[in-house]
C-alpha positions in Angstrom: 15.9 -11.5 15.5 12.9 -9.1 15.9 11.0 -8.9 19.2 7.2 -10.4 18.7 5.4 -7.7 20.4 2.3 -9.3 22.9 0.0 -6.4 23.6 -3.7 -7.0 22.2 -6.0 -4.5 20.7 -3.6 -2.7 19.2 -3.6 -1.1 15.7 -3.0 -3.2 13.2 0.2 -0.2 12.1 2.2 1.5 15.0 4.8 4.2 13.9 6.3 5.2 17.0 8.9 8.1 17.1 10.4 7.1 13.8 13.5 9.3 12.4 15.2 9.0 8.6 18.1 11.1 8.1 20.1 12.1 4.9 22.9 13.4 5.5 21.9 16.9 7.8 18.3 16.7 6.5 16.1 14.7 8.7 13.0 13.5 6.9 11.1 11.9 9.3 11.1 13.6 12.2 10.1 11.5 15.0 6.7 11.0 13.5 4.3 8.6 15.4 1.0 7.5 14.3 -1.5 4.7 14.4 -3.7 2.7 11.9 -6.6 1.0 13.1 -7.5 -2.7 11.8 -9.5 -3.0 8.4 -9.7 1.3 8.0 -8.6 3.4 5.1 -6.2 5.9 6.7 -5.3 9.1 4.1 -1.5 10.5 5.0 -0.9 13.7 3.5 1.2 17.1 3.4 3.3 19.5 0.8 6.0 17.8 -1.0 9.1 16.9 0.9 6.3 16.4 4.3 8.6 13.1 5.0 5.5 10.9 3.7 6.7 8.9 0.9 10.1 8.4 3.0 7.9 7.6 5.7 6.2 4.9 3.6 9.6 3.7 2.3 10.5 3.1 5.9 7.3 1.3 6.7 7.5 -1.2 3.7 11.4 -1.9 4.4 13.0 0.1 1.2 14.7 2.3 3.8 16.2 1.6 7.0 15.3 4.3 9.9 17.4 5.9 11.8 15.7 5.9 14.6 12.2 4.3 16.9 10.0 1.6 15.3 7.2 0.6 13.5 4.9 -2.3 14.5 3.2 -4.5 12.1 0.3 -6.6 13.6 2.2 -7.0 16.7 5.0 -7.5 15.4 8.4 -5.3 15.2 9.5 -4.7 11.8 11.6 -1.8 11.9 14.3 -2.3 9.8 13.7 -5.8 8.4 14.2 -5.9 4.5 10.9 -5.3 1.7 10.7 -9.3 1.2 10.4 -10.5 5.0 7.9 -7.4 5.2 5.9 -9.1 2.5 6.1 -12.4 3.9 4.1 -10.5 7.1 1.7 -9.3 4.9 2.4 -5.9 4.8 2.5 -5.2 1.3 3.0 -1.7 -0.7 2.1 -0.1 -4.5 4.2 2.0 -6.1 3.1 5.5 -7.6 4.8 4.2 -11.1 3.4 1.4 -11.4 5.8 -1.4 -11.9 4.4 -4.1 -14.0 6.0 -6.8 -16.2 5.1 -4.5 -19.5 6.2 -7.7 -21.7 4.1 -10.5 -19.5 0.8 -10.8 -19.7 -1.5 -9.5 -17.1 -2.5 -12.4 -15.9 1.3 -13.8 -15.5 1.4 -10.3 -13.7 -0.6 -11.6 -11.1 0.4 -15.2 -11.0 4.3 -14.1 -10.2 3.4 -12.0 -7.4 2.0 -15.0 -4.6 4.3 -15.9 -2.3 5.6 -19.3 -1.3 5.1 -21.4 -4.5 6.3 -24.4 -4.5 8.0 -24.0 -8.6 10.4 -21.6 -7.1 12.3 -24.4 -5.9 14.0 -26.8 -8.7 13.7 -29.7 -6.7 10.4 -29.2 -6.6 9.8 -28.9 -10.0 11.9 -32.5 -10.9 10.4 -34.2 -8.2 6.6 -33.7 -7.8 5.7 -31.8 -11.2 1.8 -33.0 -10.6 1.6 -31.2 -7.6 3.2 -28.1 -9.1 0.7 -28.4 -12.5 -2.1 -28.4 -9.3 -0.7 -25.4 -8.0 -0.3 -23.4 -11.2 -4.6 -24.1 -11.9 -5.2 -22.8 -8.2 -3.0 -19.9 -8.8 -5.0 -18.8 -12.1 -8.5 -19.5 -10.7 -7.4 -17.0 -7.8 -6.0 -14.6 -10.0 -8.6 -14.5 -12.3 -11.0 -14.2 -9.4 -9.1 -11.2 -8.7 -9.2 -9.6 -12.0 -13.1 -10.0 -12.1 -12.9 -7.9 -8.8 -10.8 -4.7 -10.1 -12.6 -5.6 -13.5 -9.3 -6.6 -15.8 -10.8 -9.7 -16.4 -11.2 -9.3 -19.8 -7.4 -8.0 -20.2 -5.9 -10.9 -18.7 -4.0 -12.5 -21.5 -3.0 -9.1 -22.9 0.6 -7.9 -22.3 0.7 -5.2 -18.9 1.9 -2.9 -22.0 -1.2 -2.9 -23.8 -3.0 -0.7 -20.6 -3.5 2.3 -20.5 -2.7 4.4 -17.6 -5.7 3.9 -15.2 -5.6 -0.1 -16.0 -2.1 0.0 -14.7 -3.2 1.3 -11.6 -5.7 -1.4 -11.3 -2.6 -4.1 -11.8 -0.7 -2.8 -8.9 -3.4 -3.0 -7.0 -4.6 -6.5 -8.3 -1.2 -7.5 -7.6 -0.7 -6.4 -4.2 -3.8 -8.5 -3.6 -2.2 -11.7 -5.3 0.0 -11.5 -2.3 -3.0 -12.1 0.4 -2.1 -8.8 2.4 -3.6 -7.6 5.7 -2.7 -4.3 5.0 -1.7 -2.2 1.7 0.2 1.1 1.4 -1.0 2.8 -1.5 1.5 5.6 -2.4 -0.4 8.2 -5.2 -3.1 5.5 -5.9 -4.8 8.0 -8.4 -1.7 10.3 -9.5 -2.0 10.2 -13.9 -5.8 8.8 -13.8 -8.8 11.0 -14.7 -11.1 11.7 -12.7 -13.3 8.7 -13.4 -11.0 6.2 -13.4 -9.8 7.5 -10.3 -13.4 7.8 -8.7 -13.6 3.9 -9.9 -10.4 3.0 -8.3 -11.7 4.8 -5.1 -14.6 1.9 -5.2 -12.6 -0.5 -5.7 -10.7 0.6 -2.9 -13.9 0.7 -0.4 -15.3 -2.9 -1.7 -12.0 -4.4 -1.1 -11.6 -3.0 2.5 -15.4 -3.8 2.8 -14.9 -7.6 1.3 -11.8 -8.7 2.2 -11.2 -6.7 5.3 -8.3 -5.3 4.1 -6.1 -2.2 5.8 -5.5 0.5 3.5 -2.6 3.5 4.4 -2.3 5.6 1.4 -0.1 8.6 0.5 -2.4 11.2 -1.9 -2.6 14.6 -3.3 -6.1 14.0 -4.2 -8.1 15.8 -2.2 -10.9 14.2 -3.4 -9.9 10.6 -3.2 -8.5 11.1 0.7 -12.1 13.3 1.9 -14.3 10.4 0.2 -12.6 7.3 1.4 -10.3 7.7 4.2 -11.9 7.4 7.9 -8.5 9.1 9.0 -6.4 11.7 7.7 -2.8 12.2 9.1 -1.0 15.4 8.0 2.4 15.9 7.8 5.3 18.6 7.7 8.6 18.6 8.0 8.9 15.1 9.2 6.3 15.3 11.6 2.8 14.6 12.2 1.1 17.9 12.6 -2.7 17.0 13.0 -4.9 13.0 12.4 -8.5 13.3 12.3 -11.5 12.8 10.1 -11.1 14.6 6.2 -13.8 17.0 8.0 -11.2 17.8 10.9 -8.8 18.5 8.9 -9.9 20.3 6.0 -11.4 22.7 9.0 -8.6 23.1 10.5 -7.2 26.6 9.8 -3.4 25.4 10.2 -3.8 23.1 7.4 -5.9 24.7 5.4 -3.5 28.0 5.0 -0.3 25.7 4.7 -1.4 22.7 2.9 -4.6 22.5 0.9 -4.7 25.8 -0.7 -7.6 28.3 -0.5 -10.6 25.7 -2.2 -10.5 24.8 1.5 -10.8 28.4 2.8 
């Protein structure tokens, strides 16, 4: 059983000290960090930094080695991806991982948790209050397509998108399933720049709206400096600096190592 952690006003995301090994190659480092409630948090670095193992640990795909992370008071280290999403704590994927042959709307409608069809029993005995449930679900996922603007799209198949729409789905998913945080890992990786400037938006007016967290993992440069309230950087499994994009991106560490001379 995991240990309910007490303490108020705490972050909303507590990585304390974590460690992922593979073999002799330790990816994560004892890397500890923080995300504040309802902020947009950028965690970045070179390739093989320890982020997207990092984030793998967080949303329960891999098991750590080593300290613990701490979900709205809550310990989670360790627990597997599906009681993660039960807390809320939900992530993307950088390939998107849609249905292709389901409609966009089904999509959606498969991803909220708890519904009362999953259980045959259910479905035999109280079929009204399951026909109920299926209307509520559509209203809400509609609603939700008219807020990452796939409304139009939702009876075509998750195939028929193009790259950029896909990217919208995940994220139109991972709202289906009423998060109070999201890890977004390479939000805008395959997307032009406008789509990607329109997924940044959508981003902010969903934090704004809803109130929810965002952590994501980026290359962008662009995407992290004009969203994020806090940039963590990582390197060999370890935090090296967390500021604001300005802190970092003037900091001469990070700019030599990590963000290549446009920062210079």
């Amino acid at each position: 059983m995991q240990e309910s952690i007490s303490t108020s006003n705490t972050p909303i995301l507590q990585v304390k000290e974590l460690v992922k090994q593979f073999g002799g190659n330790r990816a994560v480092d004892h890397a500890t960090f923080d995300v504040e409630n309802r902020s947009i948090t950028g965690l970045i670095g070179p390739n093989g930094a320890g982020k997207t193992t990092c984030f793998n640990c967080i949303a329960g795909a891999l098991s750590p080695n080593d300290g613990s992370i701490i979900f709205d008071e809550y310990n989670i280290t360790g627990l597997p991806p599906y009681r993660i999403f039960d807390r809320s704590l939900i992530r993307t994927f950088q390939i998107p991982q849609e249905l292709a042959q389901m409609s966009v709307l089904e999509n959606l409608m498969l991803a909220r948790k708890g519904q009362d069809g999953e259980r045959l029993w259910q479905a035999w005995f109280h079929p009204n209050k399951i026909a109920i449930q299926e209307n509520e679900l559509q209203e809400s996922a509609l609603e939700i397509l008219d807020l990452v603007d796939l409304y139009q799209h939702a009876h075509e198949t998750a195939s028929s998108l193009s790259g950029g729409q896909r990217k919208l789905l995940e994220l139109a998913r991972a709202l289906m399933g009423q998060p109070r945080m999201i890890l977004l890992d390479e939000p805008s990786a395959g997307v032009n720049p406008t789509l990607a400037r329109k997924l940044s938006e959508h981003i902010e007016m969903i934090r704004s709206k809803l109130g929810i967290t965002f952590l994501l993992i980026s290359h962008d440069m662009d995407i992290i400096e004009r969203i994020c309230d806090k940039v963590i950087v990582m390197t060999s499994g370890h935090v090296l600096l967390e500021g604001t994009a300005n802190e970092v991106f003037s900091n001469s560490e990070v700019q030599n190592a990590y963000l290549g001379s446009q920062y210079r």
